[in-house]
MITORLUM-642375 format. One record per residue: x, y, z of N, C-alpha, C in turn. Coordinates in Angstrom, 3 decimals, always signed. Example, Ala and Ser with C-alpha at 12.3 -4.5 7.8 and 13.67 -1.06 7.14 Angstrom:
@nxx = +13.190 | nyy = -5.690 | nzz = +7.800 | caxx = +12.300 | cayy = -4.500 | cazz = +7.800 | cxx = +13.200 | cyy = -3.300 | czz = +7.800
@nxx = +12.850 | nyy = -2.250 | nzz = +7.080 | caxx = +13.670 | cayy = -1.060 | cazz = +7.140 | cxx = +12.900 | cyy = +0.030 | czz = +7.870
***
This chain:
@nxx = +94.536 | nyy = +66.873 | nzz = +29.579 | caxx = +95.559 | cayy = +65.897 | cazz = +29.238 | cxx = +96.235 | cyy = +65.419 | czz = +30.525
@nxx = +96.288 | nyy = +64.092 | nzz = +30.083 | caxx = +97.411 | cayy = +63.695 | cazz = +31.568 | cxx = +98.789 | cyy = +63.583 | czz = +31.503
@nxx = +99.652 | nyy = +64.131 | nzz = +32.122 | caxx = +100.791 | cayy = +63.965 | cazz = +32.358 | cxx = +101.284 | cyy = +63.205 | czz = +32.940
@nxx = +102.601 | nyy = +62.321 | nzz = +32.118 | caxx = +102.943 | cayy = +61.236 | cazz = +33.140 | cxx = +104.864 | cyy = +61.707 | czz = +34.010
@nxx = +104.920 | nyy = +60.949 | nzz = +35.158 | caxx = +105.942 | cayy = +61.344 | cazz = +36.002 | cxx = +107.238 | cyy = +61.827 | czz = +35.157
@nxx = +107.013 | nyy = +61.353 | nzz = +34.020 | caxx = +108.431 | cayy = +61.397 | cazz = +33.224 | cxx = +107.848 | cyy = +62.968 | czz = +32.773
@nxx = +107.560 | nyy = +63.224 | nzz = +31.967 | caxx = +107.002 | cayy = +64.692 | cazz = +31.751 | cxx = +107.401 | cyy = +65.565 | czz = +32.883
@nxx = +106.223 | nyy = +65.133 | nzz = +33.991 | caxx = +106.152 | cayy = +66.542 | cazz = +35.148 | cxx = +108.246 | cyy = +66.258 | czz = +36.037
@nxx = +108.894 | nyy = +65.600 | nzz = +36.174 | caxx = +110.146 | cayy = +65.684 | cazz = +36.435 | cxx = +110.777 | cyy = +66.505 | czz = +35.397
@nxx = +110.709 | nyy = +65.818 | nzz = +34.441 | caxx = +111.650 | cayy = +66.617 | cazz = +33.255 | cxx = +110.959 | cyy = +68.084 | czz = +33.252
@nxx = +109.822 | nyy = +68.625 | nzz = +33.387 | caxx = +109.683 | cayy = +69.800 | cazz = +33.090 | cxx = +110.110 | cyy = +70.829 | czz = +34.759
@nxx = +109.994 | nyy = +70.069 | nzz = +35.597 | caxx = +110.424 | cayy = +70.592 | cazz = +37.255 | cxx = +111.857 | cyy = +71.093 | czz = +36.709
@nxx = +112.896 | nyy = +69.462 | nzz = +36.607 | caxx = +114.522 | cayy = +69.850 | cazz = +36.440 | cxx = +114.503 | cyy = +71.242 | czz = +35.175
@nxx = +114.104 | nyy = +71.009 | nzz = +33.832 | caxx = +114.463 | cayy = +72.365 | cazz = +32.828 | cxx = +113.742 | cyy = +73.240 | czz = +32.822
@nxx = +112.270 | nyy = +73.676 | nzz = +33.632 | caxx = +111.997 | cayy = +74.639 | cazz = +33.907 | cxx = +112.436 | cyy = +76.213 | czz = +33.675
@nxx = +113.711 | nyy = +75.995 | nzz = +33.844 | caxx = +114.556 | cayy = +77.105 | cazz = +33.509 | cxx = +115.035 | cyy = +77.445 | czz = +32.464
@nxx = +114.850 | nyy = +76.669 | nzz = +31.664 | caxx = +115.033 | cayy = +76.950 | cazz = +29.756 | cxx = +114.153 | cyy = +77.771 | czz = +29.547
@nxx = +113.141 | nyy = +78.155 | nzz = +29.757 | caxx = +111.994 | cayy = +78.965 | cazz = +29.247 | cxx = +111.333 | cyy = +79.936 | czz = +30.245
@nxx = +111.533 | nyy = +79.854 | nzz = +31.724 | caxx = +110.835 | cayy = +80.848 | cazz = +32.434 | cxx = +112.261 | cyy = +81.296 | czz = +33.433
@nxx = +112.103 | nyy = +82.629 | nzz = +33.551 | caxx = +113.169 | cayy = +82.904 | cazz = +34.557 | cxx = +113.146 | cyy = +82.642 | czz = +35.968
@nxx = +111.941 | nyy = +82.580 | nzz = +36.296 | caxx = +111.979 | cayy = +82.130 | cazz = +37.938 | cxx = +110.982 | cyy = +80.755 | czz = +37.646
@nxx = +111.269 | nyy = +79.619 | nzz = +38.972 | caxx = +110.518 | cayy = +78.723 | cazz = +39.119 | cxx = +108.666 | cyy = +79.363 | czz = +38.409
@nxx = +108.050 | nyy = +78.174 | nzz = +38.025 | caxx = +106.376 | cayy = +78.256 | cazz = +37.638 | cxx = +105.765 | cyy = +76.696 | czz = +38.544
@nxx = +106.590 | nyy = +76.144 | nzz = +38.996 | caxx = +106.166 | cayy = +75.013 | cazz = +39.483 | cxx = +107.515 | cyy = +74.113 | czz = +40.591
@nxx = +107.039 | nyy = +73.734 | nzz = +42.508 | caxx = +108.005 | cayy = +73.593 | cazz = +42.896 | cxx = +107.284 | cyy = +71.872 | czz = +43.261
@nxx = +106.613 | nyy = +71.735 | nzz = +42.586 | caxx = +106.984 | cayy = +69.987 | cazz = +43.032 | cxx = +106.020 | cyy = +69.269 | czz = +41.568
@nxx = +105.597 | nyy = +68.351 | nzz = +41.658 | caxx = +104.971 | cayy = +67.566 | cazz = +40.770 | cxx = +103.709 | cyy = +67.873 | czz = +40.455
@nxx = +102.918 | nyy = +67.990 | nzz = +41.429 | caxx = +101.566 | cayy = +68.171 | cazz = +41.259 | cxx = +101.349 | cyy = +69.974 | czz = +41.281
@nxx = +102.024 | nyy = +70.894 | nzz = +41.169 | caxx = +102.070 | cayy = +72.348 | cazz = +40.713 | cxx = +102.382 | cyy = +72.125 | czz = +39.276
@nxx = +103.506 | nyy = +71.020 | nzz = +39.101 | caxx = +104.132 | cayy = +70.837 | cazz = +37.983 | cxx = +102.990 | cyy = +70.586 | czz = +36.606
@nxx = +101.954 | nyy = +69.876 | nzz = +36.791 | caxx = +101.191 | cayy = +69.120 | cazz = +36.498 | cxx = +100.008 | cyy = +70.554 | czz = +35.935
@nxx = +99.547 | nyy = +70.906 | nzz = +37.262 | caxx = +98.986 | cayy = +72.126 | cazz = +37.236 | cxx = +99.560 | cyy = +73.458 | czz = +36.393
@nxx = +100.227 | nyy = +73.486 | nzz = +36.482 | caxx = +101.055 | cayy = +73.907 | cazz = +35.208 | cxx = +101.136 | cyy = +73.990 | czz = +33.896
@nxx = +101.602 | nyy = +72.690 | nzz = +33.657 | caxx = +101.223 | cayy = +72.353 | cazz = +32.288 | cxx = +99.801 | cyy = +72.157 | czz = +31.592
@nxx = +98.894 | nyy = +71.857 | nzz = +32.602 | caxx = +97.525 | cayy = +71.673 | cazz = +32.172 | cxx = +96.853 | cyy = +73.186 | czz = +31.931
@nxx = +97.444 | nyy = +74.304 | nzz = +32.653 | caxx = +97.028 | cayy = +75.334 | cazz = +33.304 | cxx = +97.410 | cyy = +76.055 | czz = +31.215
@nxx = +98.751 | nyy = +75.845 | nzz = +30.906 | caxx = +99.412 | cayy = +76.171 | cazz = +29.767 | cxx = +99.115 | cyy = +75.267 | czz = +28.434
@nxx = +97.912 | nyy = +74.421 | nzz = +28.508 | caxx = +97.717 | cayy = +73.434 | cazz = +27.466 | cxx = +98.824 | cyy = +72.731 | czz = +27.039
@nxx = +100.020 | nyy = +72.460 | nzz = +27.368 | caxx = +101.543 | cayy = +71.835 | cazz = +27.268 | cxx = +100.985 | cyy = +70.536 | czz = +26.596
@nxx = +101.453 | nyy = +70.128 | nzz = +25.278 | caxx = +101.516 | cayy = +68.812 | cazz = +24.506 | cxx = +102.538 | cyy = +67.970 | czz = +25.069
@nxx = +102.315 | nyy = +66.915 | nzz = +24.410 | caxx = +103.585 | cayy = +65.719 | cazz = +24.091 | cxx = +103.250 | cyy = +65.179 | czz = +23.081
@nxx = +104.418 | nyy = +65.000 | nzz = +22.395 | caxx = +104.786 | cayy = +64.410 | cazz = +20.428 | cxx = +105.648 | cyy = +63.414 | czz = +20.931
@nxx = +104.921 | nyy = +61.954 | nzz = +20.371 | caxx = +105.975 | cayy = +60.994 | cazz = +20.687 | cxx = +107.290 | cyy = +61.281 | czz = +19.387
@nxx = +107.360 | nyy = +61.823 | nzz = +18.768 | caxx = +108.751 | cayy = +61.745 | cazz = +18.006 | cxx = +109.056 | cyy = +63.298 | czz = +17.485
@nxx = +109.815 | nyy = +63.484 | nzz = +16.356 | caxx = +110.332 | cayy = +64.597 | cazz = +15.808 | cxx = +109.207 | cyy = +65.263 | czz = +14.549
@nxx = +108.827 | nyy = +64.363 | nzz = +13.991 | caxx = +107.807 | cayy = +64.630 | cazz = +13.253 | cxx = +106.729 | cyy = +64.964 | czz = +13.527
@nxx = +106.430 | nyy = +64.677 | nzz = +14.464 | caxx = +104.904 | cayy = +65.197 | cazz = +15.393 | cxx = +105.274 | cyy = +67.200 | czz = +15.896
@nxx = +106.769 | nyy = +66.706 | nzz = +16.122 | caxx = +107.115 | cayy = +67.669 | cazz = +16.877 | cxx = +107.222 | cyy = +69.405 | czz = +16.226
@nxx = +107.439 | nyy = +68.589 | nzz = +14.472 | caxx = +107.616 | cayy = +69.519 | cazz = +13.460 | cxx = +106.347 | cyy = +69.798 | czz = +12.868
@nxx = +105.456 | nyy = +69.132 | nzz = +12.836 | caxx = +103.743 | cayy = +69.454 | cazz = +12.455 | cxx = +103.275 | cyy = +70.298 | czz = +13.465
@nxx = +103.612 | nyy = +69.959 | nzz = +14.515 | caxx = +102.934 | cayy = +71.134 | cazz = +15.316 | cxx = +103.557 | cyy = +72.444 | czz = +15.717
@nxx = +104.775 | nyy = +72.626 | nzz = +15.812 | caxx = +105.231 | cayy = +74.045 | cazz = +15.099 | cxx = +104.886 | cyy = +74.417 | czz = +13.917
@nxx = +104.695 | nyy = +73.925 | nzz = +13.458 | caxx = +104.027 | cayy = +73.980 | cazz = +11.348 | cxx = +102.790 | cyy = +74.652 | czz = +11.345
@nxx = +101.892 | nyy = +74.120 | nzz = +12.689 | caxx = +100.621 | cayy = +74.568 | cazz = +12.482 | cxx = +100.428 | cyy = +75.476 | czz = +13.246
@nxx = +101.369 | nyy = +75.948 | nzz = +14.112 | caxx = +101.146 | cayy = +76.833 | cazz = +15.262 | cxx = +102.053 | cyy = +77.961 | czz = +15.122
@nxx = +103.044 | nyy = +77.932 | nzz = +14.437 | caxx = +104.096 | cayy = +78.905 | cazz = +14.020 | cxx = +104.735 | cyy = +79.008 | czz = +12.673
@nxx = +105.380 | nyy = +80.266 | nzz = +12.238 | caxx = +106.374 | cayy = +79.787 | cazz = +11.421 | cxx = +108.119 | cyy = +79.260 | czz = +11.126
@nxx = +108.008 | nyy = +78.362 | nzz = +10.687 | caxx = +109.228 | cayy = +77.569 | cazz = +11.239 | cxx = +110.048 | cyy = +77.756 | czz = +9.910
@nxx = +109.478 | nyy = +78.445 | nzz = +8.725 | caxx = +110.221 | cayy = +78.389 | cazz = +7.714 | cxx = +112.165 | cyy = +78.412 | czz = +7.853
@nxx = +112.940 | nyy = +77.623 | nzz = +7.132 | caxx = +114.169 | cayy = +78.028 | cazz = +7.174 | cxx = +114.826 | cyy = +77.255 | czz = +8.080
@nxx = +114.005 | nyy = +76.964 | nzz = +9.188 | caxx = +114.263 | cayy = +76.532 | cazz = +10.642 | cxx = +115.126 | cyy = +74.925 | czz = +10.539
@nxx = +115.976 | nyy = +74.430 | nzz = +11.130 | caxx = +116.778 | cayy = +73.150 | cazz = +10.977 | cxx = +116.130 | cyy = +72.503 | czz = +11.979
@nxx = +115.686 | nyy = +70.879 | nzz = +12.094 | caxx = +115.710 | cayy = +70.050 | cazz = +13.562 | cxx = +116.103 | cyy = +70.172 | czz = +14.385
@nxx = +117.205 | nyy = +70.480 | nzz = +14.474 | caxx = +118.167 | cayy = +71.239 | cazz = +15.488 | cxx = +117.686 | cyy = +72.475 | czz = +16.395
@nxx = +117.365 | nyy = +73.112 | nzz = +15.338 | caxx = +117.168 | cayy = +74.400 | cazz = +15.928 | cxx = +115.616 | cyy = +74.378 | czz = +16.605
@nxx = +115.045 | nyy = +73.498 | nzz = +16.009 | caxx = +113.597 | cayy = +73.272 | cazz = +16.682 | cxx = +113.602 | cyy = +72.899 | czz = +18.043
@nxx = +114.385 | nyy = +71.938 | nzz = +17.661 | caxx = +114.779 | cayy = +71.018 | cazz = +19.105 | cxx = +115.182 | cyy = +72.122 | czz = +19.805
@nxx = +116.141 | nyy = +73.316 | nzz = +19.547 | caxx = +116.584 | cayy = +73.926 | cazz = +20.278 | cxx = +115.608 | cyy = +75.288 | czz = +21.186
@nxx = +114.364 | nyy = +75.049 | nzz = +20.377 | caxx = +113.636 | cayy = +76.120 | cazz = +21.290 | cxx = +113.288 | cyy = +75.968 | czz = +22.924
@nxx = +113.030 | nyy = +77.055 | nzz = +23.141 | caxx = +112.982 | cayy = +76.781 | cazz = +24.637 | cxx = +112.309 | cyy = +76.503 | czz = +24.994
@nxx = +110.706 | nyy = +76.118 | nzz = +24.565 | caxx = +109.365 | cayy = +75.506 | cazz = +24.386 | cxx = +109.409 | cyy = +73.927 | czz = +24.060
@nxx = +110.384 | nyy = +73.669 | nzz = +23.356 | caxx = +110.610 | cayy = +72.203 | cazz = +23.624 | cxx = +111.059 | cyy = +71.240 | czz = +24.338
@nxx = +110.737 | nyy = +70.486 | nzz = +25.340 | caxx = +111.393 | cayy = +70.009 | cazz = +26.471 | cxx = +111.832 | cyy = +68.365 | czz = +26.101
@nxx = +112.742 | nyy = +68.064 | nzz = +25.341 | caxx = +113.197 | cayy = +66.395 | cazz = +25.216 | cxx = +113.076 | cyy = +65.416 | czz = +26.558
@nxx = +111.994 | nyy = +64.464 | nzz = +26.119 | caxx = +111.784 | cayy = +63.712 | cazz = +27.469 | cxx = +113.005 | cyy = +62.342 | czz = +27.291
@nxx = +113.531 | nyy = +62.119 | nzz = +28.457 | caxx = +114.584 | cayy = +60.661 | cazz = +28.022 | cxx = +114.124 | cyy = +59.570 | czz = +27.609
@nxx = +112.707 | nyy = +59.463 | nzz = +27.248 | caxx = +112.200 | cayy = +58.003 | cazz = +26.642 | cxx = +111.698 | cyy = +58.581 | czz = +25.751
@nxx = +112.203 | nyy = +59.193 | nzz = +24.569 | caxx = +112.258 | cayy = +59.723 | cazz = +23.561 | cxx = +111.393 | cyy = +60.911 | czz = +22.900
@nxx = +110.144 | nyy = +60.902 | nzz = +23.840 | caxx = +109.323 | cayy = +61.870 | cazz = +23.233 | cxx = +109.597 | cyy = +63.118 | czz = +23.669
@nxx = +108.727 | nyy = +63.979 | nzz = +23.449 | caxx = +108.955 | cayy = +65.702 | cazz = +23.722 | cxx = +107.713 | cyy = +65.803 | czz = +24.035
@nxx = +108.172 | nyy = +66.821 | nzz = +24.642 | caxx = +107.328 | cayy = +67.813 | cazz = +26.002 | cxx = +107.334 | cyy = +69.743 | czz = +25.148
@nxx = +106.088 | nyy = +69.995 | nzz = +24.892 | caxx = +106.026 | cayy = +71.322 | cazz = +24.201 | cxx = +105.397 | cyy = +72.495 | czz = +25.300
@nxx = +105.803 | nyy = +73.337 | nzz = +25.497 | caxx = +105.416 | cayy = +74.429 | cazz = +26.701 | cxx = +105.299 | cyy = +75.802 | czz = +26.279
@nxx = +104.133 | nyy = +76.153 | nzz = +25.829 | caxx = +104.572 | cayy = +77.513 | cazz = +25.412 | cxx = +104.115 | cyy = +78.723 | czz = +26.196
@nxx = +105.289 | nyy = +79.485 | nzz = +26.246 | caxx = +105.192 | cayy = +80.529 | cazz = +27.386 | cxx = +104.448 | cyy = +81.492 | czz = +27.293
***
């Protein structure tokens, strides 16, 4: 999968939501990284909730709280970035 600049930034800056020390110190580690971790992108919320659906159980679970995992990375042009550790 290719990652675009908006992805590999946003996952450099929150990096730290999900791993305790740096996993990547510039773009192209960044990249390597995520490819390295099979890391998705869901252009919306619904994509975002099918694939926790199919990969976990989310029973009970609110949008919110989805959003709130630490595997989910909100990109600012609306889509999400999924990373699982």
């Amino acid at each position: 999968m290719q990652y675009d600049k908006v992805c590999l930034e946003t996952f450099l800056e929150k990096q730290s939501q999900l791993f305790d020390e740096p996993v990547a110190e510039n773009l192209e580690e960044a990249d390597a990284f995520l490819e390295d971790s099979m890391a998705v992108v869901k252009k919306d919320m619904k994509e975002v909730k099918k694939y926790f659906k199919d990969n976990m159980d989310i029973t009970g679970m609110s949008d919110e709280e989805i959003l709130e995992a630490s595997e989910v990375f909100p990109l600012p042009d609306g889509r999400f970035l999924i990373v699982e550790g």
